[in-house]
N, C-alpha and C positions, 0 to 999 in steps of 0.2 A: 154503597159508595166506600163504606170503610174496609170492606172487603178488598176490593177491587184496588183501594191504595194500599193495602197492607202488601197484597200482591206483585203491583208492581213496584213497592219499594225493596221485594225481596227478589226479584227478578235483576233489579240493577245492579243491589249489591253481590249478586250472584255473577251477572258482567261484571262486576268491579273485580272481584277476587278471582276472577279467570286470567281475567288480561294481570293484575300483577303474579299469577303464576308465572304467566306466560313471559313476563318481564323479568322474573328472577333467574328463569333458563336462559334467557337471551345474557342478559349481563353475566351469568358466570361461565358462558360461552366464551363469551369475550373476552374476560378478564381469562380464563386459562390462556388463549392465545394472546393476550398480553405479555404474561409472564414468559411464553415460550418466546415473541419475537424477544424478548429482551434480556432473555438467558445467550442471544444470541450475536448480541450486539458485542461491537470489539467495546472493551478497556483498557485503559489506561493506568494500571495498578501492576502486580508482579505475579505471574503466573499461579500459583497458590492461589489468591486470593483471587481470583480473577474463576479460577476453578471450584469455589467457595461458593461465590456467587452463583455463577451457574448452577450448580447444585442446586442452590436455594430458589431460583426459579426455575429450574425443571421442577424440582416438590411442591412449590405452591400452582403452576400447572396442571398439576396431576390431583392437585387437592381439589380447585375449581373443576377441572375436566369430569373429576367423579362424583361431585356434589352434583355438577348439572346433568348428569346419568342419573342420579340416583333419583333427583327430585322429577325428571322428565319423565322415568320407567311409571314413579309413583304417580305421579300427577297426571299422566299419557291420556287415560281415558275421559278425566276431567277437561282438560284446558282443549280436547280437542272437540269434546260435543258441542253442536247445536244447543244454542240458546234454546229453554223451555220457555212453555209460563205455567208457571203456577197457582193453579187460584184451588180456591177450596172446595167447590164442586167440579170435577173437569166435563160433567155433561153439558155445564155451561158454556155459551160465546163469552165473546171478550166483550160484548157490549150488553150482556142481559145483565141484571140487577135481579135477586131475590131478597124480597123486602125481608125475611128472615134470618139473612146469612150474621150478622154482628146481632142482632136482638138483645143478646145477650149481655154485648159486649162494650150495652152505649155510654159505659162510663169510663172506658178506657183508653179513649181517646180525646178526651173533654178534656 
């Protein structure tokens, strides 16, 4: 039994960290084309400044745009696999028990 939830407690937090990869590419997706609609929006200041600005959201566009390259190229083959399970023998099912498998271990969960 201790097996078995050590397992699928490592299995969730293994979804858990998928999906907020998967949320970190989405948001810095986002937020580059944030910055680019809004490098693009009219102002109301004095051309200079106005061209300042824009500058500064084209750059931070291009900073998001490459962070979430960077982090999607790295992460690719992670946030796109199929859920595993992991358990500590894999000859096992998901529903057999080996009275053996924590024996070891039965103080570490007490």
């Amino acid at each position: 039994m201790k097996s078995k939830a050590r397992a699928d407690r490592w299995n969730e937090e293994l979804r858990l960290v998928k999906e907020e990869m998967r949320r970190v590419i989405t948001f810095l997706e986002w937020k580059a084309g944030w910055w680019a609609e809004g490098g693009r929006r009219r102002l109301d200041v004095r051309p200079d400044i106005a061209s300042g600005i824009r500058a500064y959201a084209a750059k931070q566009a291009s900073i998001n745009h490459a962070l979430a390259h960077s982090f999607k190229t790295r992460w690719e083959s992670i946030v796109e696999t199929e859920p595993q399970d992991y358990e500590q023998d894999g000859n096992k099912s998901a529903g057999e028990v080996d009275e053996y498998d924590d024996a070891e271990y039965d103080t570490d969960m007490d």
